[in-house]
C-alpha positions as CSV (number, residue, x, y, z in Angstrom):
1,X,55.5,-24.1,0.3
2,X,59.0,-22.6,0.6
3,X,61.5,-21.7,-2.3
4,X,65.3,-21.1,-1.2
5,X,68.5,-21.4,-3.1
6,X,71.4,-21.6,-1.2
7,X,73.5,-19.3,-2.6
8,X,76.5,-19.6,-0.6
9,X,78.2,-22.8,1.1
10,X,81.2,-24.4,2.3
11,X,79.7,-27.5,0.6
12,X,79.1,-26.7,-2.8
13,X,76.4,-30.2,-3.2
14,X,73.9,-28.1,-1.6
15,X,74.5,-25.4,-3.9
16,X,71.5,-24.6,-5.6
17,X,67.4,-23.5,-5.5
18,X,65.0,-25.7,-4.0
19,X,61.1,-26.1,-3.3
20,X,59.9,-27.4,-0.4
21,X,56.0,-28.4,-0.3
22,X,55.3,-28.5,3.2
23,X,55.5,-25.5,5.7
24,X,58.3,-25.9,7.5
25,X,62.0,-27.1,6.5
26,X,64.7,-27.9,9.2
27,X,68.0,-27.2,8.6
28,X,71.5,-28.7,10.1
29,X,73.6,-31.2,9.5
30,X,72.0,-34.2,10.4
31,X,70.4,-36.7,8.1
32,X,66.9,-36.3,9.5
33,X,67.1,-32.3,7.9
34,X,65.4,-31.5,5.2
35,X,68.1,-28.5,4.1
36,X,71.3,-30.3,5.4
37,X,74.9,-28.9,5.2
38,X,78.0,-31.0,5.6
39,X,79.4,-28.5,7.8
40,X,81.5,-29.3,10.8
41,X,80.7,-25.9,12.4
42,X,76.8,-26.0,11.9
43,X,75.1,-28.5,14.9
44,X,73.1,-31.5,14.2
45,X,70.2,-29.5,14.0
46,X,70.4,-25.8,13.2
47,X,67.6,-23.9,12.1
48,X,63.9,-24.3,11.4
49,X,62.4,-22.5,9.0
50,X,58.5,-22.3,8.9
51,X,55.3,-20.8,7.7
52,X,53.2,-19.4,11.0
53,X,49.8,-17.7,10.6
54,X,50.6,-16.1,7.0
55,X,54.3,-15.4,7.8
56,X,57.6,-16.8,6.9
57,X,59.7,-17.2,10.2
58,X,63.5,-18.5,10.9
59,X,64.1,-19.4,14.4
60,X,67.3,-20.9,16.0
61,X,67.1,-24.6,17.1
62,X,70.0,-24.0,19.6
63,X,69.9,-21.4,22.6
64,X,73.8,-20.6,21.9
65,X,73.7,-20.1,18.1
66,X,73.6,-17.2,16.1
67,X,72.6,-16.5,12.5
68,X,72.1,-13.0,10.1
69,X,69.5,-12.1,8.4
70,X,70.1,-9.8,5.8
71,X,73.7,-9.1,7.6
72,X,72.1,-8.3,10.9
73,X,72.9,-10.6,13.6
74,X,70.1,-12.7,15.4
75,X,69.9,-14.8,17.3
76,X,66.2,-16.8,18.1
77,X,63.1,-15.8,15.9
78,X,62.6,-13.5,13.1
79,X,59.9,-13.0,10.7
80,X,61.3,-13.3,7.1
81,X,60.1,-12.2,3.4
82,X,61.1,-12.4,-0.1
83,X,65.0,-11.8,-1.3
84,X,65.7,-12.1,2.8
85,X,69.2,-13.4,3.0
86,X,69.8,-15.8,5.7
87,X,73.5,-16.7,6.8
88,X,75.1,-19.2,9.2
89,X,78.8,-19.7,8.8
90,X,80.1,-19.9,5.7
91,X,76.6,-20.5,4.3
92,X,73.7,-18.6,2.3
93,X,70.1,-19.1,1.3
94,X,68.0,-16.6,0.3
95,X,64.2,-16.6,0.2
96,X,62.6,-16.7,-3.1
97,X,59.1,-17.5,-2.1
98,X,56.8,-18.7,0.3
99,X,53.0,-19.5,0.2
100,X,50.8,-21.6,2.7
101,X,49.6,-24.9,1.4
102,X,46.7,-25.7,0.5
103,X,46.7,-29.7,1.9
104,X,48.6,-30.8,4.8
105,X,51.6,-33.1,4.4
106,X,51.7,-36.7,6.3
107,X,55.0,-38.5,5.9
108,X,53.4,-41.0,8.5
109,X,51.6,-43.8,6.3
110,X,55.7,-43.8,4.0
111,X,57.2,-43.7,7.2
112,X,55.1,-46.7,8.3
113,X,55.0,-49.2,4.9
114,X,58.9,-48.2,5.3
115,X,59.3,-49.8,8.9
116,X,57.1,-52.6,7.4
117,X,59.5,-53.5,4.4
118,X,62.5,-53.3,5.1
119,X,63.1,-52.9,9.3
120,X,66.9,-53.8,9.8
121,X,67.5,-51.1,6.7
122,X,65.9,-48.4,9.6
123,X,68.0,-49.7,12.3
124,X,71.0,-50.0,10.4
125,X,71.0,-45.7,9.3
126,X,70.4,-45.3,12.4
127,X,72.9,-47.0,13.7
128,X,75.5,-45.7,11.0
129,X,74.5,-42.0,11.6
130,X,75.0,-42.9,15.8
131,X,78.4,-43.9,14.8
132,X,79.2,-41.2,12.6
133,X,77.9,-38.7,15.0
134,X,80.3,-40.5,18.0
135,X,83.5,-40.8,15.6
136,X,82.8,-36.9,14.7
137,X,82.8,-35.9,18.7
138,X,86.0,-38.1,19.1
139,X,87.7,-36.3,16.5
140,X,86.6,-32.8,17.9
141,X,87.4,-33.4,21.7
């Protein structure tokens, strides 16, 4: 389980404290994030924050990118802890809590009766976020 509230953003819908049950949470701005900030500056996918032998880590998705933790810059993996503030742009979270579950999370059985029900509604986000994605490049070229 992780507990974050983004304290800062650019996009004040994310604004807010959340509780993840699973123990890891990706952030960026793509769709298929589970923390994700409309921000034209952040990638697609930005930073994964996870749970790892007892300890709370951030780690960079991108080799380029560069976040702070408690205002020191970093860039790749660092361990975090509770009240740890971690910013990317013009964006905050900081770490209420974290604890290991107890019971593995498997998305794969929804995932699965999803494909089963309603197929073209799968191919068609995909296909919109493709778009979106492509229009967004043009624009930034």
């Amino acid at each position: 389980m992780i507990y974050l509230e983004v304290t800062k953003s650019s996009d004040p819908l994310v604004l807010g404290v959340y509780q993840f049950e699973f123990d890891q949470i990706s952030i960026g701005r793509s769709k298929k994030n589970d923390l994700i900030f409309l921000d034209r500056e952040l990638p697609l996918q930005y930073l994964l924050i996870k749970l790892a032998q007892g300890q709370l880590i951030v780690q960079s998705l991108n080799r380029s990118p560069f976040f702070f933790v408690n205002g020191k810059k970093i860039s790749g993996t660092l361990k975090l802890k509770a009240n740890d503030t971690v910013a990317f742009g013009e964006n905050q979270i900081r770490i209420i809590e974290s604890a290991v579950t107890n019971q593995p999370v498997d998305f794969s059985s929804a995932y699965d009766d999803f494909n089963k029900a309603a197929p073209e509604l799968k191919f068609a986000l995909e296909f919109m976020e493709e778009v979106l994605i492509d229009l967004e490049k043009d624009t930034h070229v």
